[in-house]
C-alpha positions as CSV (number, residue, x, y, z in Angstrom):
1,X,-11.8,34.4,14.2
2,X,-11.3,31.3,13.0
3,X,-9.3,28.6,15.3
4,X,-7.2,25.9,13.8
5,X,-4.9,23.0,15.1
6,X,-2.0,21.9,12.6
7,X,-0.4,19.2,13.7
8,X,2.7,17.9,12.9
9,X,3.2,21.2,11.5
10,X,6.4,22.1,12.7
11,X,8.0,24.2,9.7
12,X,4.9,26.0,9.3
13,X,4.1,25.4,6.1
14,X,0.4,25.1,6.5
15,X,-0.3,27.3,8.9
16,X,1.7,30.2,6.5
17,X,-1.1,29.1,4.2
18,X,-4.7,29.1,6.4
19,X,-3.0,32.4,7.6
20,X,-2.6,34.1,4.1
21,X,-6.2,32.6,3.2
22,X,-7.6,33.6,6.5
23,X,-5.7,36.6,7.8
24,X,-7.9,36.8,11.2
25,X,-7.6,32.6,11.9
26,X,-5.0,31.7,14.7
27,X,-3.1,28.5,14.2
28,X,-1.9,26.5,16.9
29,X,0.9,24.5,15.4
30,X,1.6,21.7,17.5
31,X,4.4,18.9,16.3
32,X,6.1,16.4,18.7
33,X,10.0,17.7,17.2
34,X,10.7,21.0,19.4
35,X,13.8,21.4,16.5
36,X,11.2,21.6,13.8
37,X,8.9,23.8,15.6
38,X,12.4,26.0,16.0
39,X,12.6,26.1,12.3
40,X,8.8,27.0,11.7
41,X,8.6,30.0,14.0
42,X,12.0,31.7,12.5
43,X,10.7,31.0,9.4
44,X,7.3,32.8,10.5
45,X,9.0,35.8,11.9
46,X,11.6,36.4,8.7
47,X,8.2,36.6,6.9
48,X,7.1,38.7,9.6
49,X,4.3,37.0,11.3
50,X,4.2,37.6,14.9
51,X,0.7,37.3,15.4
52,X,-1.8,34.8,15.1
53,X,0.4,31.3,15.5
54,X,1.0,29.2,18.8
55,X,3.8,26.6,18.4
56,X,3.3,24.0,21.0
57,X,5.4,20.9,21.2
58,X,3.1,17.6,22.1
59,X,2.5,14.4,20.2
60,X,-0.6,14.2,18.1
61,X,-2.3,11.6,20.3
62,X,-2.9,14.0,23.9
63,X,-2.7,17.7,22.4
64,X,-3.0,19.6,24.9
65,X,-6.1,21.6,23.7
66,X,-9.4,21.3,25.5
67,X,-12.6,19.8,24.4
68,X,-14.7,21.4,21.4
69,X,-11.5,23.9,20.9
70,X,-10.8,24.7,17.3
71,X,-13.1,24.7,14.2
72,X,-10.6,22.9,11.8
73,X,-7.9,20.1,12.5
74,X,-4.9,19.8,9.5
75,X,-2.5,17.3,9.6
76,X,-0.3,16.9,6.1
77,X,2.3,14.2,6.0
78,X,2.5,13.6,9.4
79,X,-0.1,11.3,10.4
80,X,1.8,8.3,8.9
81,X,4.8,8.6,11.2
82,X,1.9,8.7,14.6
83,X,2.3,5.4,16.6
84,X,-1.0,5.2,17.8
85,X,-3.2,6.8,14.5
86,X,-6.6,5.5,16.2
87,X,-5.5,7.7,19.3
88,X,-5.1,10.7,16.8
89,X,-8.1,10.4,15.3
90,X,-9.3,10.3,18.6
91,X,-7.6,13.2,19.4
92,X,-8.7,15.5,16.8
93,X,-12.7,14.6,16.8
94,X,-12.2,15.9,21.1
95,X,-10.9,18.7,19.7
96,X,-13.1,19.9,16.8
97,X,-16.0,21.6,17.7
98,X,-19.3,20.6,16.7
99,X,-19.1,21.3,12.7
100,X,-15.1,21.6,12.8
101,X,-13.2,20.1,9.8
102,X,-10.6,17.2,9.8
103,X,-8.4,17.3,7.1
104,X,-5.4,15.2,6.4
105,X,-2.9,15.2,3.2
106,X,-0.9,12.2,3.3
107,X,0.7,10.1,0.8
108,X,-1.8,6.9,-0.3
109,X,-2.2,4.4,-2.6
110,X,-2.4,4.7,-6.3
111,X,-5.7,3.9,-8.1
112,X,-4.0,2.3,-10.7
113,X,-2.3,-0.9,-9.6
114,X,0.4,-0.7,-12.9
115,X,1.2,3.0,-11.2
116,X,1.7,1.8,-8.0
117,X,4.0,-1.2,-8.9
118,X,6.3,1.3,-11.1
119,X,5.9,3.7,-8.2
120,X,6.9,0.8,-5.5
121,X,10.1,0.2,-7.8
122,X,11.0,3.6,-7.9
123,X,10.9,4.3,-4.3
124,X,12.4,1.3,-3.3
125,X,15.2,1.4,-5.4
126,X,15.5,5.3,-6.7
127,X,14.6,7.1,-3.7
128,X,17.0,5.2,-0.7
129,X,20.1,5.8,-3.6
130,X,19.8,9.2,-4.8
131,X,19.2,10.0,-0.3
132,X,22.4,8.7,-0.5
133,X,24.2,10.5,-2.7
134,X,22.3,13.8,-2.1
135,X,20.9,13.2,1.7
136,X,23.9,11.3,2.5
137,X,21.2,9.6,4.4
138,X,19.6,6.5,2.4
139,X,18.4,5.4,5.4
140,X,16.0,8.6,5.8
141,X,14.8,7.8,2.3
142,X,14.5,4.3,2.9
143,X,12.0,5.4,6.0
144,X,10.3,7.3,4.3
145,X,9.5,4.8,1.4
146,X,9.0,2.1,4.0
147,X,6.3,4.4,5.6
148,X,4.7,5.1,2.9
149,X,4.1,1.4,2.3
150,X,2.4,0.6,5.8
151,X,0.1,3.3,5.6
152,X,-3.2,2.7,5.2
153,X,-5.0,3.1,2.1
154,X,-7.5,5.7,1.4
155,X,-10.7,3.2,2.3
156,X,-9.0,1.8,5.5
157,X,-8.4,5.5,6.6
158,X,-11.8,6.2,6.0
159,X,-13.0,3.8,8.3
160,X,-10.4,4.6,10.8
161,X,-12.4,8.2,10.8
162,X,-15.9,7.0,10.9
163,X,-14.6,4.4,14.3
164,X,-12.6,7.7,15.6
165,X,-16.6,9.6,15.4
166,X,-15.4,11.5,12.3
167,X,-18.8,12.3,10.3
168,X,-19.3,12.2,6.6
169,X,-15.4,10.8,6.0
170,X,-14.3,10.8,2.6
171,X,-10.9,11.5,0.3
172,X,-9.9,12.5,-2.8
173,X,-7.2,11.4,-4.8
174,X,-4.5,13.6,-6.0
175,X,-1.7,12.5,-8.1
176,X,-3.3,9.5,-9.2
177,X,-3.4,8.5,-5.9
178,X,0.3,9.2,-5.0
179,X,-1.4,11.9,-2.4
180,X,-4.7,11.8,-0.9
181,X,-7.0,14.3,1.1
182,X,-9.1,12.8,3.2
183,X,-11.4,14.9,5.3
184,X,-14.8,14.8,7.9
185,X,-16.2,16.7,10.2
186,X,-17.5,16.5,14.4
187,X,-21.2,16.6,14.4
């Protein structure tokens, strides 16, 4: 009986995997692209799930969910590319129910500064040509590595939480620190 919003969720990947972890949850999937959220709900009914998912287009900072709604908010990779991330953050705490979960995968910072700056030349140089030859879109890549970049690290987005009224905000690294979960909760 679970209820879950996954935002910026569109191809459903998440959802797919609260739902196979917690066969009576529902998952509102809610992602700002209506062409993604296309792709996520044929991709849920070839695996044949028709029940249990709601795929709502709306941006991340005024879902359309009431107050105290759902008991866990998951965004992965898509908080980075929200204009307004305070407003987000604001967005899921109205949401969560009193003891709901936040919890946000996003890419981060690495905790070893000689990782990073190998990492930094890498993406800055590898990623933007081989989107070229394989995307034929460098310019997607080069996005992507420039987001990366202008995210903030795991402490900043710790505080962001705890001024957004996100309880008990913490991460852990993954990766090294390529990838970081971050997570709190509504009190």
């Amino acid at each position: 009986g679970m209820a879950v919003v996954d935002v910026a969720g569109g191809t459903g990947d998440i959802a797919f995997r609260i739902l196979d972890r917690a066969p009576g949850a529902t998952v509102r999937v809610v992602d700002i692209n209506a062409e993604m959220l296309g792709v996520g709900r044929d991709r849920a009914i070839d695996r044949g799930l028709l029940r249990g998912l709601d795929w709502v287009c709306a941006s991340a900072e005024d879902l359309p969910l009431p107050d105290a709604s759902v008991d866990a908010y998951t965004i992965a990779f898509g908080l980075r590319n929200v204009t307004h991330r305070d407003r987000a953050l604001a967005e899921a705490r109205r949401v969560l129910r009193p003891g709901g979960q936040f919890l946000c995968l996003e890419f981060s910072r690495f905790a070893l500064p000689m990782l990073g700056r190998l990492y930094d030349r890498y993406s800055f140089t590898v990623v933007p040509w081989l989107g070229r030859i394989v995307g034929r879109d460098r310019d997607a890549y080069q996005y992507l590595v420039e987001s990366i970049r202008r995210f903030p690290d795991q402490d900043s987005l710790v505080e962001m939480m705890a001024a957004a009224g996100l309880a008990r905000a913490r991460y852990l690294n993954m990766s090294g620190g390529a990838v970081a979960l971050h997570s709190g909760w509504r009190i």
